[in-house]
MARLO-831697 format. One line per 2 residues: number of its first residue (from 1); their letters; for each residue x, y, z of N, C-alpha, C. Coordinates in pm, whole numbers, m for minus. Atoms other than C-alpha are relative to their C-alpha. Layout:
<rs>
NUM) A) X:Y:Z:X:Y:Z:X:Y:Z; ... .
</rs>
This chain:
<rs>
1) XX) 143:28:6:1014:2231:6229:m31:m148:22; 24:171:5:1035:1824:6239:59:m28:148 .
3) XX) m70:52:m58:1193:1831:6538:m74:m54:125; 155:47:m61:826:1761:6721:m4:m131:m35 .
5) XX) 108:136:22:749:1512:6524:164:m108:m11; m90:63:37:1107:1334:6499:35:m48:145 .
7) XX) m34:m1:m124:1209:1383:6864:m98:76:137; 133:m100:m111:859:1515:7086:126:22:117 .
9) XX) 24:m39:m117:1053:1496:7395:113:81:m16; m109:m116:61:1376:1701:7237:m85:126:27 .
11) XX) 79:m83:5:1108:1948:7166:m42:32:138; 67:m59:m156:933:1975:7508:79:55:73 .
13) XX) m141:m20:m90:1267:1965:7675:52:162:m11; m8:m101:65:1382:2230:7463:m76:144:28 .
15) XX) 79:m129:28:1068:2471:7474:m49:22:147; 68:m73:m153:1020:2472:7870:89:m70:103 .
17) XX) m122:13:m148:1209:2480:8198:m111:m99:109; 36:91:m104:1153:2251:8480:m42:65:149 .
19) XX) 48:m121:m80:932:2452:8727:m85:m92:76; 82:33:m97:642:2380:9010:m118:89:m16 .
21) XX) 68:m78:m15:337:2519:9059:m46:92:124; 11:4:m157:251:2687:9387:m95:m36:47 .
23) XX) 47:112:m80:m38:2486:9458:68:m104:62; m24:127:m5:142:2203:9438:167:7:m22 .
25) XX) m91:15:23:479:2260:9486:117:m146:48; m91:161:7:607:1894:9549:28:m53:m123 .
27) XX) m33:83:115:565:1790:9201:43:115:m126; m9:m24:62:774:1867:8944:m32:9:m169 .
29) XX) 15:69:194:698:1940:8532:60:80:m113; m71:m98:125:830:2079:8226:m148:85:m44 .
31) XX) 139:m117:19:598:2428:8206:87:68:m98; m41:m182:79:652:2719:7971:m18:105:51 .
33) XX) 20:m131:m71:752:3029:8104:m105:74:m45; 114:m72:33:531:3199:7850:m18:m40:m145 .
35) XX) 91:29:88:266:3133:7615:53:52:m134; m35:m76:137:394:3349:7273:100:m130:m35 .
37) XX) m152:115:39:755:3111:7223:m76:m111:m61; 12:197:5:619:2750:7252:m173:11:m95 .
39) XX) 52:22:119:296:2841:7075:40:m11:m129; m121:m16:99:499:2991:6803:60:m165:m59 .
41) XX) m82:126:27:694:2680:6777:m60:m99:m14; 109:52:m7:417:2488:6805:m76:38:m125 .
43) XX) 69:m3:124:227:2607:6529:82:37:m113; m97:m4:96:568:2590:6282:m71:m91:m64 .
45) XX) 9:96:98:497:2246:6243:m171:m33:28; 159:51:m68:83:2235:6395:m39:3:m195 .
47) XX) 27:m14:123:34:2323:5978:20:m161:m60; m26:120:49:256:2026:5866:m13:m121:22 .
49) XX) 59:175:m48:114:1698:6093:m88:26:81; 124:4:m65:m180:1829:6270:m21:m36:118 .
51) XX) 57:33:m174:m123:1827:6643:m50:137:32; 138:m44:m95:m320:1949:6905:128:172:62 .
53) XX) m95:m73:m93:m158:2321:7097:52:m28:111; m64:25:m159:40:2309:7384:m75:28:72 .
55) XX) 48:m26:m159:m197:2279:7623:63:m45:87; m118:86:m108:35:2013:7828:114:132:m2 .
57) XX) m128:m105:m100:294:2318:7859:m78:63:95; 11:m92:m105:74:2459:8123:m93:m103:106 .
59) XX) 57:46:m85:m78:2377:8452:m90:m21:m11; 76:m38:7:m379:2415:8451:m118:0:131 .
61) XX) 52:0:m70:m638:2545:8701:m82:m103:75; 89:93:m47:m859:2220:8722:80:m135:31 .
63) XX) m106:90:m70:m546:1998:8746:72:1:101; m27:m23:m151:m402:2162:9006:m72:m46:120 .
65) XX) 89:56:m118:m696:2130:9239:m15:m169:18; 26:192:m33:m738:1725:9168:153:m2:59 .
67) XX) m161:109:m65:m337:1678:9230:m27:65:201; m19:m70:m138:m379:1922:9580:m70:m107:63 .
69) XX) 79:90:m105:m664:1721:9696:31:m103:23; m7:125:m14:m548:1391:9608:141:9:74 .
71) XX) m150:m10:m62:m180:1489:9774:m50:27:156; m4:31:m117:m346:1594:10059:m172:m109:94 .
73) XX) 116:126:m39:m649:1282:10104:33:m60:m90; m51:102:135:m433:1006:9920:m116:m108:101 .
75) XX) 92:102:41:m703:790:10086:m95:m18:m87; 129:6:107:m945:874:9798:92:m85:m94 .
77) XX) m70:81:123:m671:717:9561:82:m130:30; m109:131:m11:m443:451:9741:m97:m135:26 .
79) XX) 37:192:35:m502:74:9626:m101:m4:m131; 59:16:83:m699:178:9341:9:76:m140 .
81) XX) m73:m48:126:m659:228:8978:m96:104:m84; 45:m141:61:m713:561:8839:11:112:m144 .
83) XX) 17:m23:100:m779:707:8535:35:174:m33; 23:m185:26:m673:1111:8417:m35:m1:m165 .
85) XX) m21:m80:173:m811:1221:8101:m21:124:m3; m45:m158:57:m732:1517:7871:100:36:84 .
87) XX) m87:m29:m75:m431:1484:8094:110:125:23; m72:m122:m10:m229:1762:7978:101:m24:19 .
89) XX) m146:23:m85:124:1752:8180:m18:m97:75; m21:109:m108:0:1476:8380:m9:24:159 .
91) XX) m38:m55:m135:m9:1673:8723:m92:m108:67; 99:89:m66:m322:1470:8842:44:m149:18 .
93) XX) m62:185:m16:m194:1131:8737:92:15:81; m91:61:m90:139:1182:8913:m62:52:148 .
95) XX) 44:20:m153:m49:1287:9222:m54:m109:40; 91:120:m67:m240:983:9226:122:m99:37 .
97) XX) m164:91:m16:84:781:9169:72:27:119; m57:10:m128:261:945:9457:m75:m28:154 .
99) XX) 86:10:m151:m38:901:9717:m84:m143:0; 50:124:m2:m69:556:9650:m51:m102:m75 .
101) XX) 136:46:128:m309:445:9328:94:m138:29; m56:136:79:m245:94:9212:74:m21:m99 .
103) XX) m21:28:121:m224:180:8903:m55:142:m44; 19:m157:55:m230:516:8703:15:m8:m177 .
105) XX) 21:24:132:m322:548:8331:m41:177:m43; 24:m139:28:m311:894:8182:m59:6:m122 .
107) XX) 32:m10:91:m479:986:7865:m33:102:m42; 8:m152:57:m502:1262:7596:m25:m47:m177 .
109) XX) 48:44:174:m632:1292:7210:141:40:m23; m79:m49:126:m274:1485:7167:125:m84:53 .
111) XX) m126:110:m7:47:1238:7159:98:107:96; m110:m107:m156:270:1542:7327:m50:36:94 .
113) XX) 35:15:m170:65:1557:7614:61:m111:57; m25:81:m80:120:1244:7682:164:m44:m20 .
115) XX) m119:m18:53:469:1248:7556:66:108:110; m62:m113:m70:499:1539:7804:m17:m70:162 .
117) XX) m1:24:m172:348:1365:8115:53:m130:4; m108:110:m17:556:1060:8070:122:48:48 .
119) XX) m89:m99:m32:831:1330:8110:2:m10:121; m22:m51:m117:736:1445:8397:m32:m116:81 .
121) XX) m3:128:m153:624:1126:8590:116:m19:25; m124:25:m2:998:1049:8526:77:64:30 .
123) XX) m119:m52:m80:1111:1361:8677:m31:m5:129; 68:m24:m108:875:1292:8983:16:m154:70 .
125) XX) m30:82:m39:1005:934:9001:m122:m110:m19; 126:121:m59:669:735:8940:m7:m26:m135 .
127) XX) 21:79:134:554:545:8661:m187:5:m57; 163:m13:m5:203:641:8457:1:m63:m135 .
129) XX) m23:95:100:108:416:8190:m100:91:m148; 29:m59:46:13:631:7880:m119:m45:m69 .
131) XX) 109:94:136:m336:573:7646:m28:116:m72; 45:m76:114:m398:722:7321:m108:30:m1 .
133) XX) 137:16:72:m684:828:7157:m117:31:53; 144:m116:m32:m1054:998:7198:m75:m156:103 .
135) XX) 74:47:m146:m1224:790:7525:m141:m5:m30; 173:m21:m14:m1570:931:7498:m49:m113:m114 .
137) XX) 99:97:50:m1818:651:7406:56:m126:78; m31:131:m75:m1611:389:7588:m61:20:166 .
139) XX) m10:m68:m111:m1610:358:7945:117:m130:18; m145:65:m88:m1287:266:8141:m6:m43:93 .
141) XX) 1:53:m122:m1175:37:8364:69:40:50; m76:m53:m126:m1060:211:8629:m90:26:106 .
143) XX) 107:m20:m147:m1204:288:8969:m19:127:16; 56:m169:22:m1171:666:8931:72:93:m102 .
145) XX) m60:m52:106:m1171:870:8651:m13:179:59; m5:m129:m14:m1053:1242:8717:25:67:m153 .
147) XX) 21:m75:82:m1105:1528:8473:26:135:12; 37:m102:m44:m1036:1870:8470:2:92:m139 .
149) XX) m51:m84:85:m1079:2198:8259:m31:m46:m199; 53:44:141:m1286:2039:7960:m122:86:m46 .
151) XX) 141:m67:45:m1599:2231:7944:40:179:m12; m48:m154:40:m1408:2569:7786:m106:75:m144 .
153) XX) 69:m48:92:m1644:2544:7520:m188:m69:m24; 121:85:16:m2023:2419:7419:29:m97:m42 .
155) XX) m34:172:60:m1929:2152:7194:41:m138:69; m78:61:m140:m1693:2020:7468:m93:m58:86 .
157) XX) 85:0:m128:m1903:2048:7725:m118:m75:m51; 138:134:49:m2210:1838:7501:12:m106:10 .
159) XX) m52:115:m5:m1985:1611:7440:37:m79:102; m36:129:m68:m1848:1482:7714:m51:m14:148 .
161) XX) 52:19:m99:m2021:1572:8022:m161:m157:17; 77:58:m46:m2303:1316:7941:72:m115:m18 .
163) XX) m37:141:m14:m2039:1031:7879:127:15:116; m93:13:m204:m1863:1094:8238:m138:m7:63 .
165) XX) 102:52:m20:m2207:1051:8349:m55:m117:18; 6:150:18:m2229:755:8167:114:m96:88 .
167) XX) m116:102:m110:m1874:646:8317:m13:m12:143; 20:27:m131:m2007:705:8686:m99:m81:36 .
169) XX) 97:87:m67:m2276:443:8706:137:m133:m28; m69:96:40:m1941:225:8639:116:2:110 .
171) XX) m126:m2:m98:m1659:389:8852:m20:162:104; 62:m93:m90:m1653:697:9062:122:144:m120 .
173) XX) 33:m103:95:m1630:1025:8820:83:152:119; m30:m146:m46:m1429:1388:8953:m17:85:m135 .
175) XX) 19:m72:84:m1481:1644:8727:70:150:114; m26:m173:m42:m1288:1992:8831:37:139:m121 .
177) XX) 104:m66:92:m1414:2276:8662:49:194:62; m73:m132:m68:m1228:2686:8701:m139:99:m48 .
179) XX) 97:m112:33:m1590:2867:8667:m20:29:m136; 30:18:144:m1585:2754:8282:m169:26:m57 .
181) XX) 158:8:m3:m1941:2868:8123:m79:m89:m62; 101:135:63:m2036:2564:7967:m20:m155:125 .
183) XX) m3:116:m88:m1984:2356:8319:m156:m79:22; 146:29:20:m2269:2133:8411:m93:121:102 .
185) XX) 132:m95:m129:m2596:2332:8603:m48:m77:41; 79:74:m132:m2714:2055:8781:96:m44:88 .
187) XX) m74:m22:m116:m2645:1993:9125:79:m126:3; m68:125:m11:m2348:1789:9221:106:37:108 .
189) XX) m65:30:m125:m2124:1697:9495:101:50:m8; m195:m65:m13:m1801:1919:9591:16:m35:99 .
191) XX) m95:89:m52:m1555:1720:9704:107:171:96; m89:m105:m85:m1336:2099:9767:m55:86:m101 .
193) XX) m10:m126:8:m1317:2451:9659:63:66:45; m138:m122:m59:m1037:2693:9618:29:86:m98 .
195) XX) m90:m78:104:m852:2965:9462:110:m15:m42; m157:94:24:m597:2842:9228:78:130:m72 .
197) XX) m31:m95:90:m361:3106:9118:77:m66:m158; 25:74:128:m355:3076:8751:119:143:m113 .
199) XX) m66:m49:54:m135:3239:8455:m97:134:m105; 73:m112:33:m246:3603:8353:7:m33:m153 .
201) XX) 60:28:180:m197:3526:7974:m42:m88:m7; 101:117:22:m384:3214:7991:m116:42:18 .
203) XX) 157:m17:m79:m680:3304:8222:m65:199:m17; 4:m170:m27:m653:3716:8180:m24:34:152 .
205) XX) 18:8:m125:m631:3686:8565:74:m78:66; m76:90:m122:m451:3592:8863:m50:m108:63 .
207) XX) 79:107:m103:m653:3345:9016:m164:m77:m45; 92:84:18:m934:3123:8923:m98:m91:116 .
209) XX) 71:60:m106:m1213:3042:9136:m69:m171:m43; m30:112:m19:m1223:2657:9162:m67:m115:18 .
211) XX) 72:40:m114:m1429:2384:9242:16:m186:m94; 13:75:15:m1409:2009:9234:m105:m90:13 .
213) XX) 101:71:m29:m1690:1812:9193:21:m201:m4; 13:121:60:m1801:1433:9233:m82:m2:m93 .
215) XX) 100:m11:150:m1996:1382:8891:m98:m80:17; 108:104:m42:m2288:1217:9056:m158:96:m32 .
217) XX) 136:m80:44:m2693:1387:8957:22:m7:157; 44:44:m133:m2737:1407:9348:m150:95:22 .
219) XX) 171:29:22:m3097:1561:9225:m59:m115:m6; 26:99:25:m3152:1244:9106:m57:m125:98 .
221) XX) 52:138:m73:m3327:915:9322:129:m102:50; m156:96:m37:m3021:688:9488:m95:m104:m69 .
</rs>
């Protein structure tokens, strides 16, 4: 049960194999075959120090699409420093990292996310510089902050869609979003759109319809 909190990356190592996704099969990460195990194990010790679930053991639909796009148009990312939060496994950051960024900064409220995508930058050869801690109310310096797969719930979705909002009159804002029902309803700029195939016990479905936006009002007056 301590062996999370004594040795995280023992643990990660331990509770998932070194797999690809087929979006994106250039980059490697430590996934979980399946959801039951590593929750399980995961909520031994989630009782005794209060982390977050394994969401970083899985891909996830709205990370996939930012790493695809930015793997295949690394001019949206090379020479400039880029921001992933609620990173998860990191898939987005190390895409930015391999297609050029300056500089790559991943971030997550739960320490084994980022504990997990330090992992994997290091099995993908690149270097992402980790940040702790809850974001919303700041805004970051970076030149683009990508997002995906946050608005699963209302609360979520209150919260932080109006301070990525706030962060795009500062830097330039992606938000990608798998047909979640709390996404925003006003109109905004897609960057792409696709079908990402996605994990039937996660999503109750093969495939997730997709869509990346820039997080700009483009109702709004320039």
């Amino acid at each position: 049960m301590s062996t999370a909190l004594h040795d995280p990356s023992g643990f990660i190592c331990a509770n998932t194999i070194v797999a690809q996704t087929t979006l994106v099969p250039e980059i490697s990460l430590h996934l979980a075959t399946e959801i039951t195990p590593i929750w399980q194990a995961s909520e031994a010790y989630l009782e005794q120090i209060g982390i977050e679930p394994p969401f970083w053991a899985f891909a996830w639909p709205g990370s996939q699409l930012i790493a695809r796009f930015i793997l295949d148009n690394p001019e949206y990312v090379r020479g400039r420093r880029v921001l992933d939060v609620a990173c998860g496994c990191g898939l987005a950051a190390i895409a930015a990292a391999q297609s050029g960024a300056s500089d790559v900064q991943a971030n997550d409220i739960d320490p084994m996310a980022l504990e997990a995508t330090v992992l994997n930058a290091h099995l993908n050869s690149v270097t992402i510089a980790p940040i702790p801690g809850d974001l919303i109310g700041t805004l970051p310096d970076c030149d683009l902050l990508v997002i995906g797969d946050v608005c699963y719930n209302e609360a979520m979705a209150a919260r932080i869609v109006p301070w990525l909002l706030e962060c795009s009159k500062t830097c330039e804002v992606w938000l990608c979003d798998p047909g979640r029902h709390y996404a925003p309803s006003m109109p905004l700029e897609v960057l792409t759109r696709q079908t990402v195939p996605v994990t039937q016990e996660l999503e109750s479905a093969d495939q997730r319809a997709t869509t990346l936006f820039r997080l700009r009002d483009i109702s709004a007056p320039d």
